[in-house]
C-alpha positions as a Markdown table, in Angstrom:
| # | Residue | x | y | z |
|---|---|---|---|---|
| 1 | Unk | -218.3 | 134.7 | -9.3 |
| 2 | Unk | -215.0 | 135.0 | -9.7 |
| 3 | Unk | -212.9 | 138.5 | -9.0 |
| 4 | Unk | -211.5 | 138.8 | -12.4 |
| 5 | Unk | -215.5 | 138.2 | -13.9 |
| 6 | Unk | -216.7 | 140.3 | -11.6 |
| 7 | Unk | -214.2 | 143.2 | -13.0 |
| 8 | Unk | -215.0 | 142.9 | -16.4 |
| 9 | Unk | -218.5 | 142.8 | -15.3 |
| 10 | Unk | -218.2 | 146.2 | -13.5 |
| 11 | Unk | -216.0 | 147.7 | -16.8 |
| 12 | Unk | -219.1 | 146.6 | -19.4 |
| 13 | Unk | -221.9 | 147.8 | -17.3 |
| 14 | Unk | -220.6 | 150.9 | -17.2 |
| 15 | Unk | -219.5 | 150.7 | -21.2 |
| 16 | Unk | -223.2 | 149.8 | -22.1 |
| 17 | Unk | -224.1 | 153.3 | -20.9 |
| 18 | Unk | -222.4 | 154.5 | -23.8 |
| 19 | Unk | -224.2 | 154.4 | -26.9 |
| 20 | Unk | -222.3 | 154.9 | -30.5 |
| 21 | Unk | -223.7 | 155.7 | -34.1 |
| 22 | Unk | -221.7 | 153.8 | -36.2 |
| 23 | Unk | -221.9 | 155.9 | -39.1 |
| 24 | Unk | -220.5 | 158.7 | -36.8 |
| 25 | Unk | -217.2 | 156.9 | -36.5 |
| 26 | Unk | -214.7 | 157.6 | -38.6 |
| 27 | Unk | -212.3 | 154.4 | -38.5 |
| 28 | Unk | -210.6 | 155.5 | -41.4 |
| 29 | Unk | -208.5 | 157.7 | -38.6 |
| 30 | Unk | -207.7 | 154.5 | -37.2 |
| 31 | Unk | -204.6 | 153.8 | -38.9 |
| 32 | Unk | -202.8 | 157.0 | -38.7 |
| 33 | Unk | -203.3 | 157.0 | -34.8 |
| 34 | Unk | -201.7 | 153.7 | -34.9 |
| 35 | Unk | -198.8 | 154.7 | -37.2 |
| 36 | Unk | -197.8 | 157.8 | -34.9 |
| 37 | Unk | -198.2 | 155.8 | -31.9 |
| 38 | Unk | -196.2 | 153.0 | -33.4 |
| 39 | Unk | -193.2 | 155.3 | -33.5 |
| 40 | Unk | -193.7 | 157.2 | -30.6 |
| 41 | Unk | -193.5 | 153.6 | -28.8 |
| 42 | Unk | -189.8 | 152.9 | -30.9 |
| 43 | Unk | -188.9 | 156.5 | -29.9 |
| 44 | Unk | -189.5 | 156.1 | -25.9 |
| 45 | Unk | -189.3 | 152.2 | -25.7 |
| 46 | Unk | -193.5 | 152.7 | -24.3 |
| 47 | Unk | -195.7 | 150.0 | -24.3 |
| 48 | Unk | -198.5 | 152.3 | -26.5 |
| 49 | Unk | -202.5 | 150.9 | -26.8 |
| 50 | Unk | -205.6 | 152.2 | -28.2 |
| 51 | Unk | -208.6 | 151.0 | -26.7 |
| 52 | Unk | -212.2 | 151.4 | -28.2 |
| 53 | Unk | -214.9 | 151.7 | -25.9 |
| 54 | Unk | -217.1 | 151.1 | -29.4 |
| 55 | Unk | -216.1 | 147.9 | -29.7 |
| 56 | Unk | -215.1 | 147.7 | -26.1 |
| 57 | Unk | -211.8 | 146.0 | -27.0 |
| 58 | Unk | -208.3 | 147.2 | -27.5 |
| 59 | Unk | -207.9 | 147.4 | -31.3 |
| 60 | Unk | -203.7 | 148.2 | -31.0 |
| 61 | Unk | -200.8 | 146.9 | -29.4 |
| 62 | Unk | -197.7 | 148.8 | -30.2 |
| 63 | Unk | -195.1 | 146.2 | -31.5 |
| 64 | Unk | -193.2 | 146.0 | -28.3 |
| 65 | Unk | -195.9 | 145.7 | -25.7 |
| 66 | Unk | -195.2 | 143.5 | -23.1 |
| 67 | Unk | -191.9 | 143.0 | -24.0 |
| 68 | Unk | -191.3 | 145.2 | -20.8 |
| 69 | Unk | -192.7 | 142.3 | -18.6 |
| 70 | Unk | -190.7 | 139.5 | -20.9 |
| 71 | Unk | -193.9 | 138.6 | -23.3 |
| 72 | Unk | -194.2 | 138.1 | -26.3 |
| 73 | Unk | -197.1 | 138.8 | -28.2 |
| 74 | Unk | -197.8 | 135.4 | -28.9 |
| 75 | Unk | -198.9 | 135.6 | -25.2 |
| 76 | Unk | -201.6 | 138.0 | -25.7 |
| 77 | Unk | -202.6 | 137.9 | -29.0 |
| 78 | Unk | -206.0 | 136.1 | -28.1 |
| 79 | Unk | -206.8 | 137.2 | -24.6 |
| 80 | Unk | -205.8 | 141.1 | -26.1 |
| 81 | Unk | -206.2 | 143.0 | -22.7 |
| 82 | Unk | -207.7 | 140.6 | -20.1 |
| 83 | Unk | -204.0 | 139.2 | -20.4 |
| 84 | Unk | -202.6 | 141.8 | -18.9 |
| 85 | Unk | -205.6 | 142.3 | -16.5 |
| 86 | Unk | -204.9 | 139.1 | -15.0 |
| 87 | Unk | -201.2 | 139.8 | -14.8 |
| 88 | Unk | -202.3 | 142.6 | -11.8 |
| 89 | Unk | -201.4 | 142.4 | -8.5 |
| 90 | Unk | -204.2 | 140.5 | -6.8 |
| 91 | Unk | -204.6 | 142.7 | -4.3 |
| 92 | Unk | -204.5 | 145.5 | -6.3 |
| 93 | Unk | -206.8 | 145.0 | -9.9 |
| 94 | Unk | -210.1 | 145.5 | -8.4 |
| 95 | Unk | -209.3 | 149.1 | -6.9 |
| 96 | Unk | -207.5 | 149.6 | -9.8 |
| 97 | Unk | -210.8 | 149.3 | -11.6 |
| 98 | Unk | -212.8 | 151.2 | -9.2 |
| 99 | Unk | -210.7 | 153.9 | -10.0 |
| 100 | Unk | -210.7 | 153.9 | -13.4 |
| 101 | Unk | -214.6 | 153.7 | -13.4 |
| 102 | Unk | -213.9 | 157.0 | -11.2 |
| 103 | Unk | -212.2 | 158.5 | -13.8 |
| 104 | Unk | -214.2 | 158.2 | -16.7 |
| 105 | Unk | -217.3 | 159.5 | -14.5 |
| 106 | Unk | -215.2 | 162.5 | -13.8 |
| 107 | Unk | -214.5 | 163.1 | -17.9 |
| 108 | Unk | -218.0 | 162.1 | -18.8 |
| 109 | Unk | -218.5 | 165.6 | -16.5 |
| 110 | Unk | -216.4 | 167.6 | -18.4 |
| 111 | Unk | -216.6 | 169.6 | -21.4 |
| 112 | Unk | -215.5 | 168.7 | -24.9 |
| 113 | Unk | -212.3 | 170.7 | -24.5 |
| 114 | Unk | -211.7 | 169.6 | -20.9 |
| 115 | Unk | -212.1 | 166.0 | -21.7 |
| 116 | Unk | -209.1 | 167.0 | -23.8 |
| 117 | Unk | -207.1 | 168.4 | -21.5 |
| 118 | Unk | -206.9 | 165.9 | -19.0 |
| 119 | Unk | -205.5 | 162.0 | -18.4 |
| 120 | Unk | -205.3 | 159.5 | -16.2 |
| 121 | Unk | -202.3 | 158.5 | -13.9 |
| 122 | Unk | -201.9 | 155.0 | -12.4 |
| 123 | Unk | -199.4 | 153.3 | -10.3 |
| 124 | Unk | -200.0 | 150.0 | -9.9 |
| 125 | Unk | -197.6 | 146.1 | -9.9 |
| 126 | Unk | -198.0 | 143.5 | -12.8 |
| 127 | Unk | -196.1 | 139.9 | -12.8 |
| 128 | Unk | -193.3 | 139.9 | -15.0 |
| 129 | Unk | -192.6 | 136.1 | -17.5 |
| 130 | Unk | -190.5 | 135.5 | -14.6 |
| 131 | Unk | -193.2 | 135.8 | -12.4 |
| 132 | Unk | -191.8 | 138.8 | -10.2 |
| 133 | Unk | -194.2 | 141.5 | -9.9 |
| 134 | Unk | -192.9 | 145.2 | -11.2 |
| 135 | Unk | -194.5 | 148.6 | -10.5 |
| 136 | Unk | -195.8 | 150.3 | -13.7 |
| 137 | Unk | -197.2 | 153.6 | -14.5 |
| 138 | Unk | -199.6 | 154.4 | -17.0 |
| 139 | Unk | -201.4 | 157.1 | -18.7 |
| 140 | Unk | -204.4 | 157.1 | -20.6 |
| 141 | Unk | -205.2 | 160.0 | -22.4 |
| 142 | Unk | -208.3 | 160.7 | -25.4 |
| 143 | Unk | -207.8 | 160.0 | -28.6 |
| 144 | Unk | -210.9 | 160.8 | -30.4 |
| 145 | Unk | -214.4 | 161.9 | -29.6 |
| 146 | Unk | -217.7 | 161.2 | -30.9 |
| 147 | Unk | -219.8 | 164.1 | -32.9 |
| 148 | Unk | -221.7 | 163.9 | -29.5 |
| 149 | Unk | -219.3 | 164.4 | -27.6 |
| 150 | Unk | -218.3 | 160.5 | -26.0 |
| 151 | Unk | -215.3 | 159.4 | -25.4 |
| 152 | Unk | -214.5 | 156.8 | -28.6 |
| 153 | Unk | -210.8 | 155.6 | -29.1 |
| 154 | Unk | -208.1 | 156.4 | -25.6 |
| 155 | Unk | -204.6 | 155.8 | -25.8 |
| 156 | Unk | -202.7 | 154.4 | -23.2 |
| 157 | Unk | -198.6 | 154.5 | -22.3 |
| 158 | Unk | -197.2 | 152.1 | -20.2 |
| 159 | Unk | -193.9 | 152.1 | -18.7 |
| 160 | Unk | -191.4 | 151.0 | -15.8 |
| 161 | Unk | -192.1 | 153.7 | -12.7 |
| 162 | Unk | -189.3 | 154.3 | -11.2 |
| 163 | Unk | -190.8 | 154.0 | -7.7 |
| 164 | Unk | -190.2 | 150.0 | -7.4 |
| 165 | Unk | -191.7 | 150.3 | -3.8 |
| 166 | Unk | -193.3 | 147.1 | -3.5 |
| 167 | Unk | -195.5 | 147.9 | -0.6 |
| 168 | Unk | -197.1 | 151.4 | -2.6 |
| 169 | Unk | -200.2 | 151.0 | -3.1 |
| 170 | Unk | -202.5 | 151.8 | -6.2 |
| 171 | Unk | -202.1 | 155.5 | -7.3 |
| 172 | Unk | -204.6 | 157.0 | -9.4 |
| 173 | Unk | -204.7 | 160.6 | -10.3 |
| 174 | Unk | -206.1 | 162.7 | -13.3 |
| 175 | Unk | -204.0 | 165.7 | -14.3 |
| 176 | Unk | -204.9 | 168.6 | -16.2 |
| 177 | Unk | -201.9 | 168.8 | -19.0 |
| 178 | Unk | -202.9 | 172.4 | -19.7 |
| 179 | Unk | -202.6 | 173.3 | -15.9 |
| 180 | Unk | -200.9 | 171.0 | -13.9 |
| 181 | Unk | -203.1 | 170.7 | -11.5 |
| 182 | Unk | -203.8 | 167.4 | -10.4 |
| 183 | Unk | -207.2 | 165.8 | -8.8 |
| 184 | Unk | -206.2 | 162.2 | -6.4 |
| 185 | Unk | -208.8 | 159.3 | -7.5 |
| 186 | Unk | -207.5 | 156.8 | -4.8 |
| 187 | Unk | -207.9 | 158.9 | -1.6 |
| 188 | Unk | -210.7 | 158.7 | 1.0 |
| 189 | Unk | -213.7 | 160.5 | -0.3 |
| 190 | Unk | -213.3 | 164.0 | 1.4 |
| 191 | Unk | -217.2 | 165.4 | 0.6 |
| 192 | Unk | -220.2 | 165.5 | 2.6 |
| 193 | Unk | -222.5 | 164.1 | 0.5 |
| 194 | Unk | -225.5 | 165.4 | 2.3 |
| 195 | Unk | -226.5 | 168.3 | -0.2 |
| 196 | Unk | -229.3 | 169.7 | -0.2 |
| 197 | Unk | -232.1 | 170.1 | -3.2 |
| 198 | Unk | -231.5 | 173.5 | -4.1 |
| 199 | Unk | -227.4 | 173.1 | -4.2 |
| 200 | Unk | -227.9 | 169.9 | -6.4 |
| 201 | Unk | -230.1 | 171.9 | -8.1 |
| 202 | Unk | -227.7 | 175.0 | -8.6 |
| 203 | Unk | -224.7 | 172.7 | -9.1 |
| 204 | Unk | -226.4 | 170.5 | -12.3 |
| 205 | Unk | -226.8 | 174.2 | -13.9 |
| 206 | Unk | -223.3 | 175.0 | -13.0 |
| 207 | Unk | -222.5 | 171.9 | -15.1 |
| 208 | Unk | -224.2 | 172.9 | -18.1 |
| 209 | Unk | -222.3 | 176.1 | -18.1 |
| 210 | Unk | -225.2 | 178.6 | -16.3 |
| 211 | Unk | -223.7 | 181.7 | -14.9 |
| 212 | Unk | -224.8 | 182.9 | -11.4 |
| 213 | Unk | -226.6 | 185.7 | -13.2 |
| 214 | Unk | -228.5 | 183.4 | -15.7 |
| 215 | Unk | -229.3 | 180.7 | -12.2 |
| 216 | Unk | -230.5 | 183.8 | -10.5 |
| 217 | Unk | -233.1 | 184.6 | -13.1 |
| 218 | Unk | -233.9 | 180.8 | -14.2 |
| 219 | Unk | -234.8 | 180.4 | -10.3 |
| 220 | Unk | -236.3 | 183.4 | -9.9 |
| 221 | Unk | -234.1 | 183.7 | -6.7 |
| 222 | Unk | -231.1 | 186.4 | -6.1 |
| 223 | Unk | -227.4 | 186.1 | -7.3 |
| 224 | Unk | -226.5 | 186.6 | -3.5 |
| 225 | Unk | -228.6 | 183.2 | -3.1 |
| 226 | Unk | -226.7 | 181.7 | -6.0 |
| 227 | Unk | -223.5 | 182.0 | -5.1 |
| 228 | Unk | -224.3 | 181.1 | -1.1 |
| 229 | Unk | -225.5 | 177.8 | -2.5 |
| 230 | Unk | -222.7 | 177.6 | -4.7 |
| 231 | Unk | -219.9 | 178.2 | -1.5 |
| 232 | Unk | -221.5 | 175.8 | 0.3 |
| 233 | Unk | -221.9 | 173.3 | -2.2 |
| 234 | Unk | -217.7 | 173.7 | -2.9 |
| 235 | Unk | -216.7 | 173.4 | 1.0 |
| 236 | Unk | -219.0 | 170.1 | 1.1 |
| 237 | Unk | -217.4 | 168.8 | -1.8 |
| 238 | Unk | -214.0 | 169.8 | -0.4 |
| 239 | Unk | -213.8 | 171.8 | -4.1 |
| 240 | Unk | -211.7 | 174.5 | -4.8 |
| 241 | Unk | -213.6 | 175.9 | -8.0 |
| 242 | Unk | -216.7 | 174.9 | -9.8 |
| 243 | Unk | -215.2 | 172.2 | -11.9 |
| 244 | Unk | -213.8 | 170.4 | -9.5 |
| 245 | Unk | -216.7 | 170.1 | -7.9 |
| 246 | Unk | -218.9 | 169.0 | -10.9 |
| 247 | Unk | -216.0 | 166.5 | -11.0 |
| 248 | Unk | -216.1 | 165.7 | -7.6 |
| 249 | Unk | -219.9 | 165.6 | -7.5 |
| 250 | Unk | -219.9 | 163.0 | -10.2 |
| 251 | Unk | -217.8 | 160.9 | -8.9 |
| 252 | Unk | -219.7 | 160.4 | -6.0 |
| 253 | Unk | -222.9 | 159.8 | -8.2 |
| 254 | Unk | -224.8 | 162.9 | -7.4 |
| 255 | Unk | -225.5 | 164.3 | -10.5 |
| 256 | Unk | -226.6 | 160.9 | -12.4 |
């Protein structure tokens, strides 16, 4: 199998694990999104796409995308964004995926609101029409939700970073707008992953927004119990609060 097959397998495996009512989608939506993103990309000289994980296809290029890399969209216009995925950095698309997987685990975790708080950062180098290879960054950020909840339609801005390093690796981060604070997708793991049954336990409640209190009583074990489970699940997952480490925690697969 070849790499770029066995990307795009990894991408729609995980995509098939969402599952959309059609009648819930409002694609009427769908044109006013791409009007306001069509002028934010004249306004900022972006490369701007909406991609639908519905469809599982990106359903708009901004007029000028690509035209940062020298293509036109004659180029693309069939391939729509496996173009661009092949244009990657050999050595870099397939950790680029991995942590993009990463990152959609992590907002799958979140609330409704938090999914809408956060995007995606990455840093990564794409062959230019004159086949030089150029460091980009780009930020994908929610567009629109399901009534369940899902992610539906993500936007994504592309531009020239202006750290032309060519020896920097991938860079993946997610960044809480609202915040600032910022949680790394491409370093080494940090978490022990040995936790026990009780702190998954504790930690899944955690995630469906159970107090220590409410635990303590649902358990029929003491708050002071709780909340030792609670620190110890944090220092494994190297968290520094309870969302990070429901983040954290799904990232690593321990609360599928």
């Amino acid at each position: 199998m070849s790499e770029q097959n066995s990307i795009q397998e990894i991408v729609f495996k995980f995509f098939s694990q969402y599952h959309f009512e059609e009648t819930d989608l409002d694609y009427s939506i769908l044109p006013e999104h791409i009007h306001s993103l069509q002028t934010l990309a004249n306004i900022s000289n972006s490369g701007v796409s909406i991609f639908d994980i519905s469809k599982k296809e990106i359903v708009f290029f901004s007029a000028n995308y690509g035209k940062l890399l020298g293509y036109t969209s004659d180029d693309y216009k069939d391939l729509n964004c496996w173009f661009f995925e092949s244009k990657i950095h050999p050595e870099e698309k397939y950790q680029l995926a991995l942590n993009g997987l990463s990152s959609l685990k992590m907002f799958n975790a979140f609330s409704r609101d938090e999914k809408l708080n956060h995007k995606v950062i990455h840093e990564y180098r794409m062959l230019t029409a004159d086949n030089k290879y150029v460091r980009l960054v780009e930020q994908y950020q929610i567009l629109e939700l399901d009534k369940s909840g899902q992610i539906w339609l993500m936007m994504s801005i592309v531009d020239i970073s202006p750290n032309q390093e060519t020896e920097s690796p991938v860079k993946s981060q997610i960044l809480n707008f609202r915040t600032g604070n910022f949680i790394p997708l491409d370093n080494e793991p940090k978490a022990e992953l040995e936790l026990t049954k009780r702190e998954l336990e504790i930690l899944k409640l955690v995630k469906q927004g159970f107090l220590s209190k409410e635990i303590s009583d649902k358990l029929a074990i003491s708050i002071h119990t709780v909340n030792t489970h609670r620190q110890r699940f944090l220092e494994k997952l190297g968290a520094n609060n309870s969302l990070e480490a429901v983040t954290f925690a799904s990232r690593f697969g321990l609360l599928e």
